[in-house]
C-alpha positions in Angstrom: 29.9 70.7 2.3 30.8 68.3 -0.9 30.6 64.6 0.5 32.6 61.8 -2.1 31.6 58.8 -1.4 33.5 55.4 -2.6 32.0 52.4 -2.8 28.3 54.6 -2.8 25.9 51.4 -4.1 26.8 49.6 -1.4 24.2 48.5 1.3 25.8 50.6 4.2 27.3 53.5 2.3 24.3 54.1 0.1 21.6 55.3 2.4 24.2 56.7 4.2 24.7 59.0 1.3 20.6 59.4 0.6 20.4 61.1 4.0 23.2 63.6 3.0 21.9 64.2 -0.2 18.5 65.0 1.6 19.8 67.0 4.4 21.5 69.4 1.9 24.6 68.8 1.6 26.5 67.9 -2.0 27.0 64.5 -2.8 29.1 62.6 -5.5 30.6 59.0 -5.1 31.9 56.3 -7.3 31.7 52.1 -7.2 33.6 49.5 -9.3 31.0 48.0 -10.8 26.7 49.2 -11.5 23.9 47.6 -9.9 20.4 48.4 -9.2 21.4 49.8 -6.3 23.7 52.5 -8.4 20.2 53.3 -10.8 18.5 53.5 -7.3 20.5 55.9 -6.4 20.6 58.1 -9.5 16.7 58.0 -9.5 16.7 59.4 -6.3 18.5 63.0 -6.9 22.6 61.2 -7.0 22.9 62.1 -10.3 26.9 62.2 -10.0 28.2 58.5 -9.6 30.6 57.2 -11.6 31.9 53.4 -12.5 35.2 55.0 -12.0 37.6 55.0 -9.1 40.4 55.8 -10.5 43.1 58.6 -9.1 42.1 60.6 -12.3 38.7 60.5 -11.8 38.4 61.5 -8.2 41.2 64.5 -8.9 39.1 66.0 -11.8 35.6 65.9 -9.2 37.9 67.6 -6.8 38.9 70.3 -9.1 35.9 71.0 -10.4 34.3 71.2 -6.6 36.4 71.3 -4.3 35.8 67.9 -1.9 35.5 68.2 2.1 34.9 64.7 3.0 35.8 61.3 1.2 33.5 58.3 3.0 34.5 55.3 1.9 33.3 51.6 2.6 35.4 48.9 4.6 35.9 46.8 2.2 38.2 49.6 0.2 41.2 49.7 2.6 40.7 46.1 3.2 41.3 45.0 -0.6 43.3 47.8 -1.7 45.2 49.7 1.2 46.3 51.9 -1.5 43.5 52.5 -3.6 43.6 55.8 -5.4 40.9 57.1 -4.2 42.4 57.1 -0.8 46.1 57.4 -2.1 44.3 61.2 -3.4 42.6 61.9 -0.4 46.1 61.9 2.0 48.0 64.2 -1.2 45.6 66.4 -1.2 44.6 66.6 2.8 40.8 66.1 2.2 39.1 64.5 5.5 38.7 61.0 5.4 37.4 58.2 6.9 35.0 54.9 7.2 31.0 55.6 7.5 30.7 55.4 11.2 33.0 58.5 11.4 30.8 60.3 8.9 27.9 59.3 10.8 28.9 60.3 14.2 29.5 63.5 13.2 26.2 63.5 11.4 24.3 63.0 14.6 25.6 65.1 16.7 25.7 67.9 14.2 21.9 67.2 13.8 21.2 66.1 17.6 19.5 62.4 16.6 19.3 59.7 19.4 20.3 56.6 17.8 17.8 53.2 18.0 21.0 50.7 16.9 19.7 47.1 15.8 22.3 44.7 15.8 22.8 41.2 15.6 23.9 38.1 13.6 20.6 37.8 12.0 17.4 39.6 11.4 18.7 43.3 11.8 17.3 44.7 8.1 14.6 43.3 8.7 14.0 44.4 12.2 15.2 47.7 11.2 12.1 47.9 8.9 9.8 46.8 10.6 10.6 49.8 13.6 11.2 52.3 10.6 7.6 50.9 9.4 5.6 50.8 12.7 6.6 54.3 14.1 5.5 55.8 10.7 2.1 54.1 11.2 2.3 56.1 14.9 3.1 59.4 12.6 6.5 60.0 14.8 9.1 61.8 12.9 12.8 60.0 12.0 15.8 59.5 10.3 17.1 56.1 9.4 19.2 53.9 7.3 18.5 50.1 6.3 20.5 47.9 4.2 17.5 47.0 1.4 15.1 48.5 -0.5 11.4 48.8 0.8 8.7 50.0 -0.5 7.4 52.2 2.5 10.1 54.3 1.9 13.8 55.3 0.9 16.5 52.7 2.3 18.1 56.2 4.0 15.5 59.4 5.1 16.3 62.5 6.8 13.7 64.2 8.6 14.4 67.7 10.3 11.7 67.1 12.8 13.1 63.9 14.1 14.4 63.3 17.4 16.0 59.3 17.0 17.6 57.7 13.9 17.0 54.3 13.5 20.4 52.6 12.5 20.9 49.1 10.9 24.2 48.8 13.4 26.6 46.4 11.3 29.1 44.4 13.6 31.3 44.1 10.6 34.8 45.9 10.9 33.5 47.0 14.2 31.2 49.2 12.7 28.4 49.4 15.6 31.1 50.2 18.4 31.2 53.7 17.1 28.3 54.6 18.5 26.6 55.3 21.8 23.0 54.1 21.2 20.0 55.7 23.5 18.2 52.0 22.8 20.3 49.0 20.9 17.5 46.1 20.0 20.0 42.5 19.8 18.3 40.7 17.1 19.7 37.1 17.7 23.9 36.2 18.2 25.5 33.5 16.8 29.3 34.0 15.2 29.9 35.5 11.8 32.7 37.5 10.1 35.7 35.5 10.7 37.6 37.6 8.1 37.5 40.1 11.3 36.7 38.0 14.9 38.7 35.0 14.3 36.9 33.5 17.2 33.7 33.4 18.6 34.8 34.9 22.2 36.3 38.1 19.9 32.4 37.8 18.1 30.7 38.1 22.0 33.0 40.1 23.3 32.2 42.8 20.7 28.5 42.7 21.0 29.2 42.6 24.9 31.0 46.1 24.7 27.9 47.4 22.1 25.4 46.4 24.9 27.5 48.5 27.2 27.6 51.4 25.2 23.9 51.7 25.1 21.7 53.2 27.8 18.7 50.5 27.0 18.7 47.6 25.5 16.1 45.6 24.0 17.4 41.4 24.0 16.5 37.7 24.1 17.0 35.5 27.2 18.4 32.9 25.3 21.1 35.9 23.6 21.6 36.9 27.7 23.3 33.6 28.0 25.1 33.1 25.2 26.7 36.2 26.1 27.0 35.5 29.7 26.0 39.4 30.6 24.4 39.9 33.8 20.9 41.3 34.1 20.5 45.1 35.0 17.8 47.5 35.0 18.2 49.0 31.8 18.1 45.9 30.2 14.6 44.3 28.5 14.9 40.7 28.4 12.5 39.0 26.4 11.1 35.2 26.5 12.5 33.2 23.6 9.1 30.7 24.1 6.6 33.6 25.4 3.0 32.2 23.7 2.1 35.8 22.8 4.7 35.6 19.5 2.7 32.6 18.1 -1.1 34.3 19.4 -1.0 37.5 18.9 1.4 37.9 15.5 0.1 36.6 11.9 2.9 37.5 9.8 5.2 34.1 7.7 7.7 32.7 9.5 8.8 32.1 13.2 11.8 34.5 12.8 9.3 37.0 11.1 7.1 37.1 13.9 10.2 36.9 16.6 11.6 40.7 15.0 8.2 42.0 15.3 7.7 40.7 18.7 11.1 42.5 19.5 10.1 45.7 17.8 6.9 46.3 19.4 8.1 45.8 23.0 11.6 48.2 22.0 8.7 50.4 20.7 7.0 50.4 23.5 10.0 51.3 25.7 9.8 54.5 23.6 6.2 55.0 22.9 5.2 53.2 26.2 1.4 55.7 25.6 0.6 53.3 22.4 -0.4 49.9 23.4 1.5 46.8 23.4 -1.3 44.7 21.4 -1.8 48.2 19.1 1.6 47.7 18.1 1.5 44.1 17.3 -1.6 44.8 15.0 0.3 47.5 13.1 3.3 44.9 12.6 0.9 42.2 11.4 0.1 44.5 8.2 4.6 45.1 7.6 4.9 44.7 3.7 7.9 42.8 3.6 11.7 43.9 3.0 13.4 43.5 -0.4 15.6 40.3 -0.6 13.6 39.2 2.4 11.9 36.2 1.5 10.7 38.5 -1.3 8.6 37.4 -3.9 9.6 37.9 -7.6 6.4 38.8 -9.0 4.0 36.8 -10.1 5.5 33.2 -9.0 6.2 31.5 -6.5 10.2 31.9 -6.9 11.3 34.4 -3.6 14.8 35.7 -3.2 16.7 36.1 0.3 19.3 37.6 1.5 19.8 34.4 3.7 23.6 33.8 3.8 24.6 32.2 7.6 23.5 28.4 8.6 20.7 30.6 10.8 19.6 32.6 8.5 19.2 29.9 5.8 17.1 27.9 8.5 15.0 31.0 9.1 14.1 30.9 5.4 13.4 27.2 5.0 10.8 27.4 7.5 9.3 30.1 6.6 9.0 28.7 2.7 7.9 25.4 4.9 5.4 27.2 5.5 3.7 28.3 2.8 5.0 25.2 0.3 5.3 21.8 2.8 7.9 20.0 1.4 7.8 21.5 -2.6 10.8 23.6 -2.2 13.4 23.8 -5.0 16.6 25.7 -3.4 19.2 27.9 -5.6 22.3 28.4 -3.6 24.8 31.4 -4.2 27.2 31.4 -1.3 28.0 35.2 -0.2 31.7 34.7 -0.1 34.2 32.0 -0.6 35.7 32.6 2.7 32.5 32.2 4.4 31.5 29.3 2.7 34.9 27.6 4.0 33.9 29.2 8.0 30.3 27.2 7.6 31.1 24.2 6.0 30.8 21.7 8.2 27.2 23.6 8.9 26.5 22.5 5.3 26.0 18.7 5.7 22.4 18.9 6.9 21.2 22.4 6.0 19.3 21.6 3.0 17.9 18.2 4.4 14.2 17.2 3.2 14.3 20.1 -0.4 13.3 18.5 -3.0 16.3 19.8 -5.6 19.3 21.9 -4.6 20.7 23.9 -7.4 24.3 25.5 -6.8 26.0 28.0 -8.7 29.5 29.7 -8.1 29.5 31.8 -5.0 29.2 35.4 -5.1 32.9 37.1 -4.3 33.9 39.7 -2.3 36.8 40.2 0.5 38.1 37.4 -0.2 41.1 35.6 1.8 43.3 35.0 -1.1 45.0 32.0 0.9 41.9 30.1 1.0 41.2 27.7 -2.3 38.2 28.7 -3.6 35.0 25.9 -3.7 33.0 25.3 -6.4 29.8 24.4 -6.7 30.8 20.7 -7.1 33.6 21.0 -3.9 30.2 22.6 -2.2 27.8 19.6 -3.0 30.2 17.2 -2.2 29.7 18.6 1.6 26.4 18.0 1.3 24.7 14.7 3.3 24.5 11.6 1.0 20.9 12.1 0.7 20.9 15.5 -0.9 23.5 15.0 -2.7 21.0 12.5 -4.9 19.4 15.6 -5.3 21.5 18.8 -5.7 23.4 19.9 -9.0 26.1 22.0 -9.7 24.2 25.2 -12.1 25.6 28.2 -13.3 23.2 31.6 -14.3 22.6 30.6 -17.5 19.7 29.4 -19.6 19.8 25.7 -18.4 19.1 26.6 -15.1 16.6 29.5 -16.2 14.7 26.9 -17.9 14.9 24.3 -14.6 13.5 27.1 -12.3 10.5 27.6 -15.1 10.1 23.8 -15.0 9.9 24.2 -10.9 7.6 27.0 -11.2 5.0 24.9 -13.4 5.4 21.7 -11.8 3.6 24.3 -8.7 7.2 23.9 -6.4 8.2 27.1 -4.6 11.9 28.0 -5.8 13.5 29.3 -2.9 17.0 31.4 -4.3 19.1 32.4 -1.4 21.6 34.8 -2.8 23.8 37.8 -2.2 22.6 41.0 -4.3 24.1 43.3 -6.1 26.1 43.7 -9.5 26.1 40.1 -11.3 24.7 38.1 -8.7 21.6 35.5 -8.7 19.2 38.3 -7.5 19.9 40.7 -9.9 19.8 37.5 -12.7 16.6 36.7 -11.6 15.2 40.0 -11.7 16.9 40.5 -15.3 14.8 37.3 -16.0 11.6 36.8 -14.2 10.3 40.1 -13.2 8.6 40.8 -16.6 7.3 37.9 -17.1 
């Protein structure tokens, strides 16, 4: 079977087409623009990718080798209802569809049990740390994660494996494909406007997920929000259990709160290995790309951190290793987001020592919405940061600031969106060899 996919170096669709590349069948894809993501890819046995989605491009792969099966990302039909690559799939009556659709038929072909990690927050990183602890209990699986690590491929197929482990995205509905034998709830808050316009839409999504699932792994404090009633497939873990803090060495309080969710969902499974053996295996996790990841050899770190949680999250966990010398770099990941958090904004960065902000990274955009600046974004910002913060673009002023930072012994702190031409990828361009 010949799988296109369009939109292939994106976080979802990419190891999506890894595990189809592995599992045998023949893959090709296209994106609008390179990345690292797009070399990743290539390095790992893709060699046919093109910067190319045009009508003419897709129809001469086609004739070439005939194509079964066009995947393509959400965002496609979303920004261009009409794109050509789609426009060729429906004239030429090749199968198409969204990834979940793929997938589906993926697992059932294959006969995988699906471990779905969803939630608001936390969910690459949670998906990594259960990809990471049941290789260190030698079990066999297929999974896909939305980052790079370095314990393995961000999508794996193994023949022998019974479950597939499954960053479950809520966006565009994603995760209410699928049926999962366990779903681990990382944390709920309210996210994706662009698709629930409210937050009862948001719940009532992740409400239908959970009862999709025969198990569930989920906080008490997540239980409420949600307003679910307890039953007995659920697992309903303390928010303040002392364990978290005693038994889990690993940076950061939201750190150690995925692993203490992982090792008792693993246990659910696994219930033979230990819960404490579990928790020791977690305390040695590596670390997820563009999760509080450090660009080698400062002390500058990039994060994926892009909701008021997840930024929080991050500040305490470089609280924790810096005090009070943290120098932030903010890219917004989308305009339209940025105008959903703002009032969030005021207080977020309170007690950094410098705030630099550069243009936000754009993608889906609501056209309708004006789009904010770094100054418009500062000028959110409580009086007393705003003493401090300073509108920056990725150039060699603020390239020379964050060296200054570096020096001066702060910890630079760059939460940013990934991918082609954002502040991660300019820092890597810039730093990494250094």
């Amino acid at each position: 079977m010949h799988v296109y996919f369009s939109g292939i170096g994106g976080t979802g669709i990419g190891p999506l087409a890894l595990i189809a590349h592995q599992a045998g069948l023949q893959v090709s894809g296209s994106d609008k623009q390179d990345s690292q993501y797009i070399q990743y890819l290539r390095k790992h046995g893709i060699k046919d990718i093109a910067i190319d989605q045009s009508y003419e491009h897709i129809a001469a792969i086609h004739a070439a080798n005939p194509i079964d099966w066009l995947v393509y990302t959400s965002a496609l039909p979303m920004e261009h209802p009409n794109a050509p690559e789609l426009c060729f799939a429906r004239d030429n009556n090749i199968r198409n569809g969204k990834r979940d659709t793929f997938l589906s038929n993926f697992l059932k072909a294959k006969n995988l049990a699906m471990i779905g990690i969803a939630g608001t927050h936390g969910k690459t990183t949670t998906t990594a740390m259960a990809i990471w602890l049941l290789q260190q209990l030698d079990k066999p699986i297929t999974y896909s994660v939305g980052a790079k690590i370095g314990f393995g491929e961000m999508g794996h197929y193994d023949p022998a494996a019974t479950f597939f482990i499954y960053e479950a995205d809520e966006f565009d509905h994603n995760f209410l494909s699928f049926h999962p034998d366990l779903a681990i709830i990382t944390g709920v808050d309210w996210d994706h406007p662009d698709i629930y316009p409210t937050r009862k839409e948001y719940y009532e999504a992740f409400r239908t997920f959970l009862g999709q699932s025969k198990q569930a792994v989920i906080w008490q404090t997540d239980m409420k929000r949600l307003d679910i009633a307890q039953t007995d497939k659920m697992l309903i873990l303390d928010d303040e259990d002392p364990l978290i803090i005693k038994e889990l060495t690993l940076p950061g309080m939201v750190n150690r709160r995925n692993a203490w969710e992982v090792a008792n969902a693993v246990h659910q499974v696994y219930g033979q290995t230990s819960l404490y053996e579990l928790l020791g295996y977690l305390n040695n996790f590596p670390g997820v790309s563009r999760r509080f990841e450090q660009i080698k050899p400062h002390l500058l770190y990039s994060d994926y951190a892009h909701t008021p949680p997840k930024i929080r999250g991050a500040l305490q966990t470089a609280r924790e290793a810096a005090g009070n010398n943290i120098v932030v770099v903010y890219e917004g990941l989308h305009n339209t987001r940025q105008h959903f958090i703002k009032n969030e904004l005021t207080h977020l960065f309170d007690g950094v020592k410098k705030v630099y902000i550069v243009p936000s990274y754009l993608a889906r955009e609501d056209e309708s919405l004006p789009l904010m600046t770094p100054s418009d974004l500062k000028s959110l910002l409580s009086t007393e940061v705003q003493e401090h913060a300073e509108p920056a673009a990725l150039n060699e002023k603020l390239l020379n600031s964050i060296r200054q930072h570096l020096t001066d012994g702060d910890l630079v702190l760059c939460l940013t969106a990934g991918g082609g031409g954002s502040l991660d990828e300019w820092l890597r361009q810039n730093f990494s060899a250094d």
